[in-house]
C-alpha positions in Angstrom: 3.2 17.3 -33.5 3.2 15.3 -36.8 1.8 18.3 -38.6 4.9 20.6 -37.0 6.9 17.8 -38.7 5.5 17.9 -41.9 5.7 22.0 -41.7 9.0 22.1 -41.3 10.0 19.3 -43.5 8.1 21.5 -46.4 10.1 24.4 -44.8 13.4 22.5 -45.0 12.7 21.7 -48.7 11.6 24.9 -49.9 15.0 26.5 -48.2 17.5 23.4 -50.0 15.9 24.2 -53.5 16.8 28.1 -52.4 20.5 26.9 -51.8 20.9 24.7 -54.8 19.2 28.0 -56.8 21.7 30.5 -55.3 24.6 28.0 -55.7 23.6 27.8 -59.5 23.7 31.9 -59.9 27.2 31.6 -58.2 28.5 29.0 -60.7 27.1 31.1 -63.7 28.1 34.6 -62.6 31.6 33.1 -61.8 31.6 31.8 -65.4 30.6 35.2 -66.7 33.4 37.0 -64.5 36.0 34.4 -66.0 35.4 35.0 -69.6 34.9 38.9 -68.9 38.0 38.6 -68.0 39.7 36.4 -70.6 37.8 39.0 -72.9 39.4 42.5 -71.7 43.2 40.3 -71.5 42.6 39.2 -75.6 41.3 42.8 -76.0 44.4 44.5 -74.2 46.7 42.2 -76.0 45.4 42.9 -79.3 45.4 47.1 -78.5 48.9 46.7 -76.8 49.9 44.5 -80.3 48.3 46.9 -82.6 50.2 50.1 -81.1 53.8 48.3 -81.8 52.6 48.2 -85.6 
């Protein structure tokens, strides 16, 4: 019984360190979407401004 325990405590670890993994890659590709984005608006801006000249 003890060493189902210990099993699925290793189990229970091994799946938190997944989360706090896949939670990182959420946080950095939500980062990369947001300045993607702030990138393309500066880059429209600057094309819409340079057609007006």
């Amino acid at each position: 019984n003890d060493e189902i325990i210990h099993q699925l405590e290793l189990k229970l670890q091994k799946l938190e360190e997944s989360i706090k993994k896949y939670e990182r890659f959420l946080d950095e590709t939500k980062t990369e979407i947001e300045n993607l984005d702030k990138d393309m608006t500066v880059k429209t801006q600057a094309a819409s401004l340079s057609t007006i000249n």
